[in-house]
TIKE-641700 format. One record per residue (C-alpha): x, y, z. Coordinates in steps of 0.2 Angstrom, whole numbers, always signed. Layout:
BEGIN
NODE      px      py      pz
NODE       X       Y       Z
...
***
This chain:
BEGIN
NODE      px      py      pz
NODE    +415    +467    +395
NODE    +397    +462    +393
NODE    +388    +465    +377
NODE    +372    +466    +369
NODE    +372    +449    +360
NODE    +381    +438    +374
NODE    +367    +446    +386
NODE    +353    +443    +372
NODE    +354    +423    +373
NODE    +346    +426    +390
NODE    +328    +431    +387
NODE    +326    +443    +401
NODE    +340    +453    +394
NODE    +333    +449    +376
NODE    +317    +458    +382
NODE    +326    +473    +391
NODE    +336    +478    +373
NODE    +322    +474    +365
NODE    +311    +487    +374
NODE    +324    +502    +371
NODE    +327    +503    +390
NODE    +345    +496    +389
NODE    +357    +513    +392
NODE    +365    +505    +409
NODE    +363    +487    +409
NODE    +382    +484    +408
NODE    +393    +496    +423
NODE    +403    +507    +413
NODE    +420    +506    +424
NODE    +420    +487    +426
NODE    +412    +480    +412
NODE    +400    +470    +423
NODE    +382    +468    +421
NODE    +376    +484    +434
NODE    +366    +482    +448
NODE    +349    +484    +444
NODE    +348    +474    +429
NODE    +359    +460    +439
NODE    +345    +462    +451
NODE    +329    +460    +439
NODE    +338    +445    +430
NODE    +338    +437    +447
NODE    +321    +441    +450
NODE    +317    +433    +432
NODE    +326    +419    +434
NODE    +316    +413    +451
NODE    +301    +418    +444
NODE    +304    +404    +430
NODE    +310    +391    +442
NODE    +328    +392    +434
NODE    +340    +383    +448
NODE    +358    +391    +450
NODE    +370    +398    +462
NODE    +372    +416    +468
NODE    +385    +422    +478
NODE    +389    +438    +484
NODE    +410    +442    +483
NODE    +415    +458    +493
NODE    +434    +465    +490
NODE    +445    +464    +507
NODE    +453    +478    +512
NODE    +448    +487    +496
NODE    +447    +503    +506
NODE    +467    +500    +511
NODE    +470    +501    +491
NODE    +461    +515    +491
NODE    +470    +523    +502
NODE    +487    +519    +501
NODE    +487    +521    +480
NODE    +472    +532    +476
NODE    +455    +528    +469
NODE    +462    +529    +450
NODE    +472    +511    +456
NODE    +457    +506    +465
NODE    +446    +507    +449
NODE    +460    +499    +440
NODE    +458    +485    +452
NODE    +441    +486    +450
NODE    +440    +483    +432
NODE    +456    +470    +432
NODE    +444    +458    +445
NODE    +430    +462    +435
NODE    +438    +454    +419
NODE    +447    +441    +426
NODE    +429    +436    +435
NODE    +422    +436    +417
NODE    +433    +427    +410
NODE    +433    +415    +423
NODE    +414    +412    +424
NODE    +415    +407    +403
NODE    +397    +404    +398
NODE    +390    +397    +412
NODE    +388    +411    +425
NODE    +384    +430    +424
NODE    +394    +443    +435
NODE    +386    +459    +440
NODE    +391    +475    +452
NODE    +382    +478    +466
NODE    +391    +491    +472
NODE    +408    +496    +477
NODE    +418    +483    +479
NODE    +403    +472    +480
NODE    +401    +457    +465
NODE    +385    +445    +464
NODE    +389    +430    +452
NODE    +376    +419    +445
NODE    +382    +400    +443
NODE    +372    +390    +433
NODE    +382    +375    +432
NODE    +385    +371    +450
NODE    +371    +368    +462
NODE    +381    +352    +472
NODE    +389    +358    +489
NODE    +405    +349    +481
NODE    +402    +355    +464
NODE    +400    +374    +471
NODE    +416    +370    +483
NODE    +427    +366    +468
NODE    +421    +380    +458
NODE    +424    +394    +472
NODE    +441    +385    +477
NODE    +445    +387    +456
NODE    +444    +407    +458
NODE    +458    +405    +475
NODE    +469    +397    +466
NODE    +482    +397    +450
NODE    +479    +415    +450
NODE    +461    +415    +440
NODE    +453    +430    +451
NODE    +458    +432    +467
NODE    +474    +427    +479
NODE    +485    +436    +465
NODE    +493    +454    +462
NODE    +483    +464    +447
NODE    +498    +472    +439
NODE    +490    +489    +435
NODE    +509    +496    +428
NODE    +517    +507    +443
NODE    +509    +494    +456
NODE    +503    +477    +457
NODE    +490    +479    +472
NODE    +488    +461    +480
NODE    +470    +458    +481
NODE    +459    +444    +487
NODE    +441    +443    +494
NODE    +428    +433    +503
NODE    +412    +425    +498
NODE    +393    +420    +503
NODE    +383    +411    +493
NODE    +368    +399    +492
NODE    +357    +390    +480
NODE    +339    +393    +473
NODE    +329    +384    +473
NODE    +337    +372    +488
NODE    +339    +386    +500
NODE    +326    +400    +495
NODE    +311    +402    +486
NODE    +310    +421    +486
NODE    +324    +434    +481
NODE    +324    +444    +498
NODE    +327    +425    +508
NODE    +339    +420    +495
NODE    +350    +436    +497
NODE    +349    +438    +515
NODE    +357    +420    +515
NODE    +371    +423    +506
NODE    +373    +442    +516
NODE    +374    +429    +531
NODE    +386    +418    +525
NODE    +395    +431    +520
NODE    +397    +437    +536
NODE    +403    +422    +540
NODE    +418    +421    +531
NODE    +422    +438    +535
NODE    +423    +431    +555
NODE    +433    +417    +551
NODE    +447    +429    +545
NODE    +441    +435    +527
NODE    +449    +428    +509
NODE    +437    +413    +510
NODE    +421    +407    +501
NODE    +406    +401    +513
NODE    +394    +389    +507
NODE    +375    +393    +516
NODE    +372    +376    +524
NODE    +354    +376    +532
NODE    +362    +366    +549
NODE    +377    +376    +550
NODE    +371    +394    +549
NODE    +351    +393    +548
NODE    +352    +402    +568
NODE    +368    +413    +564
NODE    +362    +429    +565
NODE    +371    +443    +555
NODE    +371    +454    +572
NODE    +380    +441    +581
NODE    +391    +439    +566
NODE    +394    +457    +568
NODE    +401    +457    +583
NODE    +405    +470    +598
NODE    +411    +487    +593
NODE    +429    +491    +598
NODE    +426    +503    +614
NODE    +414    +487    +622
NODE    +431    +476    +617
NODE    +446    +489    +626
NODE    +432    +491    +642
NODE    +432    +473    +645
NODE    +451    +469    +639
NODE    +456    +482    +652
NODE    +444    +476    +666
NODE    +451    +458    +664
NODE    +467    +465    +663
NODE    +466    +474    +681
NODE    +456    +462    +688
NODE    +472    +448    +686
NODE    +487    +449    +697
NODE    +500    +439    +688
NODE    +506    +443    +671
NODE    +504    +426    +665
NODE    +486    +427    +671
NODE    +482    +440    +665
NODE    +486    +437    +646
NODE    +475    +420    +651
NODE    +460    +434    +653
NODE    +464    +443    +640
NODE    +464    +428    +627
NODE    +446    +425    +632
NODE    +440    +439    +626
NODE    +451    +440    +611
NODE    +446    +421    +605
NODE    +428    +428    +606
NODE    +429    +445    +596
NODE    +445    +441    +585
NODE    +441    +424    +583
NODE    +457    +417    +586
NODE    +460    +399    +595
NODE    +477    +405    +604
NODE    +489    +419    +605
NODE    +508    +418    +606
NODE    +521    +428    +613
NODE    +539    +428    +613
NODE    +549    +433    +628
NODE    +566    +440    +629
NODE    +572    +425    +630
NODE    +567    +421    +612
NODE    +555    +408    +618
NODE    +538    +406    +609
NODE    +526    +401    +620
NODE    +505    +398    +617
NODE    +497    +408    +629
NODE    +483    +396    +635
NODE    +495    +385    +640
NODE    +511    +394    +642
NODE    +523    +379    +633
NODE    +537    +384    +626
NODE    +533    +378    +604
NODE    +551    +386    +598
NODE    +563    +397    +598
NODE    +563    +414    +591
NODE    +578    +427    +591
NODE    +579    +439    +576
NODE    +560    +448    +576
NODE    +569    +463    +582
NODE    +577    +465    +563
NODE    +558    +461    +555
NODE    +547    +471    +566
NODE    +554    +491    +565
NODE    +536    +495    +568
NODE    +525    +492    +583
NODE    +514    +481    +569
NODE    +520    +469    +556
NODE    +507    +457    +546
NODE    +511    +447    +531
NODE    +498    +438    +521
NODE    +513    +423    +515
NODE    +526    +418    +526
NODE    +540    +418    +513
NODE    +541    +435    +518
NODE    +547    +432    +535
NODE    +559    +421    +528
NODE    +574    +436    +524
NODE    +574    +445    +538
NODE    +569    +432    +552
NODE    +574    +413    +547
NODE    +570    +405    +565
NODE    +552    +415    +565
NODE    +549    +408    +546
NODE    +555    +389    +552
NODE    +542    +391    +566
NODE    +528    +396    +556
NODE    +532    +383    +542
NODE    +532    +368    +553
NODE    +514    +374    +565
NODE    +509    +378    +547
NODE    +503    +396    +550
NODE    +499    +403    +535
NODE    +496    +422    +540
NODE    +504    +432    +554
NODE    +501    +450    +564
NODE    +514    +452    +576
NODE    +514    +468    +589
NODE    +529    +473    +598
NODE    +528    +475    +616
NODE    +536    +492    +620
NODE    +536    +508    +624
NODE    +547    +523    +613
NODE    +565    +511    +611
NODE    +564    +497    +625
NODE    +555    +480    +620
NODE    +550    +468    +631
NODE    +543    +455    +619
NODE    +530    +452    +606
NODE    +512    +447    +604
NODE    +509    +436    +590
NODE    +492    +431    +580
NODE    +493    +417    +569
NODE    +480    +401    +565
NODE    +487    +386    +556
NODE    +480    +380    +537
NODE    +470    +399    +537
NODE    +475    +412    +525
NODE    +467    +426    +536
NODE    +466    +444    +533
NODE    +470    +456    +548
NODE    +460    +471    +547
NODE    +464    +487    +552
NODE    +451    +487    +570
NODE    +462    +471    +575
NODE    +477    +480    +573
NODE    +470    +493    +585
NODE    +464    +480    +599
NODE    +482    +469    +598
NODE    +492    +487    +599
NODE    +480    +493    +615
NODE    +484    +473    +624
NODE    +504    +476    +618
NODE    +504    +493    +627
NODE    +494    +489    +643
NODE    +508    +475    +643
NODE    +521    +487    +641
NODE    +515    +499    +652
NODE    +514    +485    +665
NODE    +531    +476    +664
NODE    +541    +494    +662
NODE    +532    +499    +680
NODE    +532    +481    +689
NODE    +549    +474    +681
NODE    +538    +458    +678
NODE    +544    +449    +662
NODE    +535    +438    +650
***
């Protein structure tokens, strides 16, 4: 937790204690500096011409924690982050709350692309702050988050232009699968909008899924269609599928990359998605070999069925990309798995 004389070496906060008006300058559940004061020492510091780095971290999937173990363990995980992000910035940062499950961390020591790269990759790894369980006694919930950020004075001159950078580039990461940092570069991202960052909301996606879907007559072909549509709003470069046959099979090119004949003991659910492979490796050997040697690193796999009969499965996976499936992509892959079904179970057509 922040207190009154590690704030008071910075004269901004010096000057806030000093005038009396200090009763919620630190968040009282995390320990952080709050949101306001977080935002007036950023203010401060660009109105003094003091360079640094401000990145903006969101939580993934904090709402699934939430949910699954109550808000009491979300706070807990709240807190846990917010000391371990502390600790982690030493004396050469400040972190603050936003809101939520929503961080903005000042870096004064890094303002280098390379320097910033190393420093980010640092809180990913050896579990400092995030990639890691945040043991909280009954439950360790496994947390991780994604990240935007830029640098003032490089990037911005004004507070408004500098934090709708680092909104941007966090939209950004959150496209490319989420549990990643983004670092603003002015050629890559300078005409990325955050509304095409957004993306199409999920009704627009099953319309145009099932159009594609009807307007194909072979099933081959129409998994090519779908895919389309899928590498646009998912962002995923293939999709996978794995036959009765146990053959593994890219869809944009239909080769066969393995073999594949236990995900029946792995998948007892329509869905099953695992953020490290090892996991995979008990109950399905030949499915673990596979992804070890294309290198995936994160899987969502759908069943394609309907009530007891399987036909196949749907994979998602993207090699070197620790990826985060969310809860809307769930949805989208188990609408393609049932059309599929649906399809097979009426035309006898196999994968």
């Amino acid at each position: 937790m922040y207190t009154k004389d590690r704030l008071s070496k910075y004269p901004y906060f010096e000057e806030v204690f000093r005038s009396g008006d200090a009763s919620n300058v630190v968040d009282s559940l995390t320990g952080l500096v709050s949101r306001k004061y977080m935002i007036g020492f950023i203010q401060h510091l660009i109105e003094n011409g003091v360079p640094f780095t401000l990145a903006l971290l969101d939580l993934d999937n904090f709402k699934f924690i939430n949910d699954t173990y109550g808000h009491k363990i979300g706070d807990g995980v709240l807190a846990g982050l917010a000391g371990d992000l502390e600790k982690y910035l030493k004396d050469y940062g400040i972190a603050g709350r936003y809101g939520g499950d929503e961080f903005l961390i000042i870096n004064f020591r890094d303002h280098q692309y390379d320097e910033i790269k190393n420093f980010f990759a640092g809180m990913y790894s050896d579990y400092n702050v995030l990639r890691k369980n945040i043991d909280l006694g009954n439950c360790e919930p496994f947390v991780t988050g994604t990240i935007g950020c830029a640098v003032f004075p490089d990037n911005a001159q004004d507070y408004a232009t500098l934090f709708s950078l680092i909104d941007k580039a966090l939209y950004r990461g959150k496209t490319k699968g989420r549990n990643c940092h983004i670092i603003y570069v002015e050629a890559k991202h300078k005409d990325i909008s955050i509304q095409a960052l957004a993306g199409r909301g999920i009704y627009h996606i099953f319309h145009d899924l099932s159009s594609r879907f009807d307007s194909r007559s072979a099933l081959s072909d129409k998994l090519k269609a779908m895919l389309a549509i899928l590498h646009e709003d998912m962002r995923i470069s293939d999709l996978y599928y794995v036959g009765q046959d146990g053959c593994f099979r890219n869809v944009s090119a239909g080769e066969s990359l393995g073999e594949v004949t236990d995900l029946d003991k792995l998948i007892k659910e329509d869905i099953y998605t695992t953020n490290e492979i090892k996991h995979i490796a008990a109950k399905s050997p030949s499915m673990f070999e596979l992804c070890r040697t294309r290198e995936f690193e994160t899987v969502l796999m759908i069943r394609i069925g309907i009530q007891d009969e399987t036909f196949g499965y749907l994979i998602c996976a993207e090699p070197h990309n620790l990826r985060i499936w969310q809860e809307d992509e769930y949805a989208i892959m188990f609408f393609v798995a049932r059309m599929l079904a649906v399809y097979m179970q009426a035309s006898g057509e196999k994968i």
